[in-house]
N, C-alpha and C positions, 0 to 999 in steps of 0.2 A: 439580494446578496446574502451567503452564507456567514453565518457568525463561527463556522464549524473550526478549530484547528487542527483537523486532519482531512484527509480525501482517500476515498479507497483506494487501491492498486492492486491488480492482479500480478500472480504471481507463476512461473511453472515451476512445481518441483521438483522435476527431476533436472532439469537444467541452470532454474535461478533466473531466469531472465522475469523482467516483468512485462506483461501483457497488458491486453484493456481487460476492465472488469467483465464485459457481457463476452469474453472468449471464456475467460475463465470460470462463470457462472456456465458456460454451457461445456465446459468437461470438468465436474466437482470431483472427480477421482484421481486427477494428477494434477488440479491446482490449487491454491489459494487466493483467500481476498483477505491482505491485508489495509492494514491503516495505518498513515504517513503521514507525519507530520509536515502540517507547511513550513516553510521557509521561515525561521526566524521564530519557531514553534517547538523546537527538541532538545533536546538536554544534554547534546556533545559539546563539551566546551565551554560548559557553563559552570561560574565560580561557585561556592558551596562557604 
């Protein structure tokens, strides 16, 4: 099991949709891989 709190995501950029990572590893000129935090792992909403 990963202790990781993020997972990749593919990304396209000229649209914004996100994809799976091994689409977007196979066109590196109009995608991205981003990292995303899991669930209960980000910092929207969180008191200070």
């Amino acid at each position: 099991m990963s202790n990781s709190k993020t997972f990749p995501l593919g990304r396209d950029s000229k649209t914004g949709e996100f994809i799976p990572v091994r689409e977007a590893n196979r066109r590196p000129n109009t995608t991205t891989v981003e990292r995303i935090p899991k669930s209960g792992h980000g910092d929207t909403g969180r008191k200070k």
